[in-house]
C-alpha positions as CSV (number, residue, x, y, z in Angstrom):
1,X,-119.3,-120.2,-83.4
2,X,-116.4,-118.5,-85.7
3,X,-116.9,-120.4,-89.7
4,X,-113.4,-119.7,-91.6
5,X,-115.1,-118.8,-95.3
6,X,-113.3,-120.1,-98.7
7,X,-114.1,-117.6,-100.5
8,X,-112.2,-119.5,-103.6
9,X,-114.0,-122.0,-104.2
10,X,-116.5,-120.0,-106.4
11,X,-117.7,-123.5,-108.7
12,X,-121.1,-123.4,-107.2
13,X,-122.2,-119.6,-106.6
14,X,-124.2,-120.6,-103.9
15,X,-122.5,-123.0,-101.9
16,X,-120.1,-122.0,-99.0
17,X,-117.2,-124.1,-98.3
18,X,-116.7,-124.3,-94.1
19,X,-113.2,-124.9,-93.9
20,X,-111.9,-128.0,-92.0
21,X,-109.5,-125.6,-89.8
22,X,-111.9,-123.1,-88.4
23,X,-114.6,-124.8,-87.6
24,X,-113.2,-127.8,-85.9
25,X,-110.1,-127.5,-85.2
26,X,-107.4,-130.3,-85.0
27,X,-109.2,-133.3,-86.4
28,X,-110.1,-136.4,-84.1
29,X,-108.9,-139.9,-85.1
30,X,-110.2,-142.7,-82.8
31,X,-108.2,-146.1,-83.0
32,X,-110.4,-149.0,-82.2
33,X,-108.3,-152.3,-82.0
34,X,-108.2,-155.1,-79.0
35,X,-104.7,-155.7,-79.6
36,X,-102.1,-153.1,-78.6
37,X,-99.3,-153.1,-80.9
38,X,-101.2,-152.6,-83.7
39,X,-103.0,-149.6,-82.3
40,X,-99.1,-148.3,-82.2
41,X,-98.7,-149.4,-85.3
42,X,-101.4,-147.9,-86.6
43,X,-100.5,-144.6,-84.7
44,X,-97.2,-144.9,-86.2
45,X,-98.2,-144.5,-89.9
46,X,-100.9,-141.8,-89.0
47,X,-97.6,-139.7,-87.1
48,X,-96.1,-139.8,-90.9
49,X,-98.8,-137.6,-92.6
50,X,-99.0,-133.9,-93.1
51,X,-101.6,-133.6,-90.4
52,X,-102.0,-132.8,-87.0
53,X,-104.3,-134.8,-85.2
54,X,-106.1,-135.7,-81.8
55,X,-105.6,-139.7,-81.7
56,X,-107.8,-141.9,-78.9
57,X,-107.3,-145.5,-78.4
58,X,-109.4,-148.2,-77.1
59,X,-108.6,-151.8,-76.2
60,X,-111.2,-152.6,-74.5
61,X,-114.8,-152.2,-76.4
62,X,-117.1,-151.7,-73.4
63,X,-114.7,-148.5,-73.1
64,X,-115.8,-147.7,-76.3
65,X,-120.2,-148.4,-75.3
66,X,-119.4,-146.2,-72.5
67,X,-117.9,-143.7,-74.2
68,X,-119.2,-143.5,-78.0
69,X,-121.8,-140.9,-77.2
70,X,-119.0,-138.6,-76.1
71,X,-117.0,-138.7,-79.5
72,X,-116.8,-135.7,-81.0
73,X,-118.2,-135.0,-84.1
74,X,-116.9,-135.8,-87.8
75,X,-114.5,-137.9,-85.9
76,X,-112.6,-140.3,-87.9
77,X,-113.3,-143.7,-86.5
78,X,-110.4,-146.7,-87.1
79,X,-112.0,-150.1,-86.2
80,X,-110.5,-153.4,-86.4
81,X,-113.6,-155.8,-87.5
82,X,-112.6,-158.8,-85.5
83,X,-112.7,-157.5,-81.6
84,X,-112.8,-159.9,-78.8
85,X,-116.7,-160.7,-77.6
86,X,-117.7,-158.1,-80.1
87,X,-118.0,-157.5,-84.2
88,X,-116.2,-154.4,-85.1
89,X,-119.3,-154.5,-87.8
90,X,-121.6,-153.8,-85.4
91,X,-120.1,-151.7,-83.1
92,X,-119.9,-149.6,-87.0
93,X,-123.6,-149.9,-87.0
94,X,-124.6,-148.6,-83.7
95,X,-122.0,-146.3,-84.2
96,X,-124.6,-145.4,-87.7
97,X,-127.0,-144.8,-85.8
98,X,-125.4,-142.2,-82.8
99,X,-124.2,-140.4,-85.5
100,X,-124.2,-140.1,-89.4
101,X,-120.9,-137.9,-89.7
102,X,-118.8,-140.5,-88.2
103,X,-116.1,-141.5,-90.7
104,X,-115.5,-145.1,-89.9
105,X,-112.2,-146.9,-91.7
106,X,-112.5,-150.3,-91.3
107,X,-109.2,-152.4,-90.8
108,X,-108.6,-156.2,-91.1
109,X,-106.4,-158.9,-91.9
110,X,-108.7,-160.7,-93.7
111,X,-110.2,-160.1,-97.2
112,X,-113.1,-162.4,-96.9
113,X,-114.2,-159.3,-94.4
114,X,-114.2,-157.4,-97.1
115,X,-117.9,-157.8,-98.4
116,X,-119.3,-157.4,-95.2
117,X,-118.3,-153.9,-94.4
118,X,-121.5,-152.8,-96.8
119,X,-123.4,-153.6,-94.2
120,X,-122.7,-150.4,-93.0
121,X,-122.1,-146.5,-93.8
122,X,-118.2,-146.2,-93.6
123,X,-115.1,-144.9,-95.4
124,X,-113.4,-146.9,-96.5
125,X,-111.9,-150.8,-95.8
126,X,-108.2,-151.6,-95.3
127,X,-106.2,-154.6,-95.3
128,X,-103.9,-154.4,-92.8
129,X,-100.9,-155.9,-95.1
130,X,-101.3,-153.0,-97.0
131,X,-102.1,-151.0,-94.4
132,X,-98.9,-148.1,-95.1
133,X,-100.1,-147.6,-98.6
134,X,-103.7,-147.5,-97.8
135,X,-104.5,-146.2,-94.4
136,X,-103.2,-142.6,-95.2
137,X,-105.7,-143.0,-98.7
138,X,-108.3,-143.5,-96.3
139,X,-107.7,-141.0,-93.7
140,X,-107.4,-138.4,-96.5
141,X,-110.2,-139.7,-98.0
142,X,-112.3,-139.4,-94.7
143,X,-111.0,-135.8,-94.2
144,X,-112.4,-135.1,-97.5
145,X,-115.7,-136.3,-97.2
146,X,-115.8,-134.2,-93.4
147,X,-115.2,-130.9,-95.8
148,X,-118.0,-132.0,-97.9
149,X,-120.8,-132.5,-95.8
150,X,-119.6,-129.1,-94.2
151,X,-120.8,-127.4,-97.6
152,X,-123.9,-125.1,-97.9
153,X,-126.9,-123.8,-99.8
154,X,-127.8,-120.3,-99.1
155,X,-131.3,-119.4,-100.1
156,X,-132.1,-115.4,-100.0
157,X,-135.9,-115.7,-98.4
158,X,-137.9,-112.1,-98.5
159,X,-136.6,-110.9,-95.0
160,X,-134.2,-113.3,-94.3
161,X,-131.5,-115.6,-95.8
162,X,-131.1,-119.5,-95.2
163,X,-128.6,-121.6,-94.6
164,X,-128.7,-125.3,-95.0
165,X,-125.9,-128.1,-95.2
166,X,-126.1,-129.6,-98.8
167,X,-125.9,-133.5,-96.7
168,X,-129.0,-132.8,-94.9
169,X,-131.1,-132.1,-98.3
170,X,-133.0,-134.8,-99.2
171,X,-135.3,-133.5,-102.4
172,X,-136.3,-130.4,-103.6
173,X,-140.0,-130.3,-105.3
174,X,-141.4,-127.6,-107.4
175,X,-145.2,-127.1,-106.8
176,X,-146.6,-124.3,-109.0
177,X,-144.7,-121.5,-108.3
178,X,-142.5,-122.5,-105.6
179,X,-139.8,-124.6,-104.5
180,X,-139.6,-126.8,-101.8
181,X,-136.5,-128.1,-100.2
182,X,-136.9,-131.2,-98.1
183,X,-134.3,-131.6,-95.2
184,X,-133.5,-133.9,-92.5
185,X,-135.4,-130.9,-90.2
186,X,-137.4,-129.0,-92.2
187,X,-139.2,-127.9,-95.1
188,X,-137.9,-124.7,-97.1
189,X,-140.1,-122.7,-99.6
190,X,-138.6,-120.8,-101.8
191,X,-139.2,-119.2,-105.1
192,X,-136.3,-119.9,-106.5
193,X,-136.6,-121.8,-109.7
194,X,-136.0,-125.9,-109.6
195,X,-133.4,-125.7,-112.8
196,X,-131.7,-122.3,-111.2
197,X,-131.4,-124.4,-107.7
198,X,-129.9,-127.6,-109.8
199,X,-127.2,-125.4,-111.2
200,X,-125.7,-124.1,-107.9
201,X,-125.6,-127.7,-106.6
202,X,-122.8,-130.5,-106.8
203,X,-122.7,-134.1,-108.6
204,X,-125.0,-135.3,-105.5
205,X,-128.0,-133.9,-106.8
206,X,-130.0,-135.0,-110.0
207,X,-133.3,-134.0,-111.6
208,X,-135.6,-136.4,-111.8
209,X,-138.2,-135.1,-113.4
210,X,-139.3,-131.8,-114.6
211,X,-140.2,-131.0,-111.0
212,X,-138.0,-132.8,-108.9
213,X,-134.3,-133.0,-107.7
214,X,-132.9,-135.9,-105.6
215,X,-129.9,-136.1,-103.2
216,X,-128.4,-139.4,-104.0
217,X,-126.8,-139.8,-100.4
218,X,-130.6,-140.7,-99.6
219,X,-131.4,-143.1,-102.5
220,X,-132.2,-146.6,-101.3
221,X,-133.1,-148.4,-104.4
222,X,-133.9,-146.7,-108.0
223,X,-136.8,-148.4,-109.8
224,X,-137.8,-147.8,-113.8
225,X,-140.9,-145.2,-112.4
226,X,-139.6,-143.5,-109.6
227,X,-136.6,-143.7,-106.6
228,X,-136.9,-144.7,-103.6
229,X,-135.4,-142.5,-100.7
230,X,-134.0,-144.4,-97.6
231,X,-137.3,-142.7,-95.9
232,X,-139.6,-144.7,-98.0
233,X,-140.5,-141.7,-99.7
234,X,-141.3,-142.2,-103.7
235,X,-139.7,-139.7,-106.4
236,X,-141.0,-139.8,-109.6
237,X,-138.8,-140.4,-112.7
238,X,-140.0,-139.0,-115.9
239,X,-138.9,-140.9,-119.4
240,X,-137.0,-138.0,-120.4
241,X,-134.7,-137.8,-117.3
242,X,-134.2,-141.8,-117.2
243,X,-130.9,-142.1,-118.8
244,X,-129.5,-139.0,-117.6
245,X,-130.4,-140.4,-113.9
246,X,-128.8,-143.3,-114.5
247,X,-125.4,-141.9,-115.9
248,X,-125.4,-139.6,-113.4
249,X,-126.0,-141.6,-110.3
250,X,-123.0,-144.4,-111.7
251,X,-120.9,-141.1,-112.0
252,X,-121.7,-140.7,-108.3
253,X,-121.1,-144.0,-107.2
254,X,-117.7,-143.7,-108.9
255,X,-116.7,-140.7,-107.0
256,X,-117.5,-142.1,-103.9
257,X,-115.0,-145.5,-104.5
């Protein structure tokens, strides 16, 4: 597989931007909606951005049970949350679980919907009255966040070197003299120091402690001794890195709004 390189983007020495273009060619927007002229509206809007895209529709949502396992990946999913004989809030949740690069933009009419769209890992929520102003802000916003979790960490290992997807780190941990990068698939060692590793890596990631960096895509719940990863696993906070965690993770969650 061919990776188109931005060599630019030279913030974090490390890190290798995958360009959108290169790796997956035109992007994939899937409309999810029970009621066919608002698909076309939807459709409509999308036709007026600067992008070329691969659009699906789907009326019916056992199409969509049939068929989600074939979407492709870092699709951008539009789903209407009121569907007939189905909650477009759970079809975002099963959708969760098939895949975590999904980017699912909710759409509704009504606001009171609004609240329980955190329920679920997605993009973004729209109300449809708005929904010229605000869908391409999403859809932008979801091509954004596909770039991101395209990023990666090279690590130079003594006869080889590593690649791994910043979104798929969890922690690092420094034991003794090493390093040791926690992934969704694997454990790295490295000797690379733990503050030389924090200073090729984005917002995300925050130190902890003197020994430990977190990715906060993975926190559940942060606690006045140690984090909580979505895992269950425990991560220490020391008193000297308490506030800075804090500020930092808020700064996070701002980015992400």
């Amino acid at each position: 597989m061919s990776f188109s390189v931005d060599s630019t983007s030279s913030k974090y020495d490390n890190i290798i931007l995958i360009c959108l273009k290169g790796r997956f060619g035109m992007q994939n927007i899937i409309i999810i909606d029970d009621m066919k002229e608002h698909i076309q509206y939807i459709q409509d809007i999308i036709n007026t951005m600067n992008h070329q895209f691969q659009i699906q529709t789907f009326l019916d949502i056992h199409d969509v049970l049939l068929h989600m396992d074939q979407f492709p990946d870092h699709s951008i999913i539009i789903i209407d949350i009121l569907l007939k004989n189905h909650s477009g809030i759970e079809l975002a949740k099963e959708l969760n679980q098939l895949h975590k690069n999904f980017q699912i933009i909710f759409i509704s009419s009504y606001l009171e919907k609004a609240t329980e769209v955190y329920e679920t890992n997605h993009c973004y929520f729209v109300y449809k009255p708005e929904s010229k102003k605000r869908l391409p802000m999403a859809i932008e916003k979801a091509i954004h966040q596909i770039i991101e979790s395209q990023k990666v960490l090279t690590i130079s290992l003594k006869d080889k070197t590593k690649i791994i997807l910043l979104n798929d780190i969890m922690y690092i941990e420094r034991i003794q003299r090493y390093s040791y990068i926690y992934t969704v698939h694997e454990t790295i060692k490295t000797a690379q120091k733990i503050k030389d590793l924090l200073e090729q890596l984005p917002l995300q990631f925050i130190r902890t402690h003197n020994s430990y960096i977190i990715n906060a895509y993975y926190v559940s719940e942060i606690k006045r001794t140690h984090v909580i990863l979505n895992n269950q696993q425990p991560i220490p906070i020391s008193r000297a890195h308490q506030l800075k965690l804090k500020k930092q993770f808020h700064e996070f969650l701002v980015e992400q709004l």
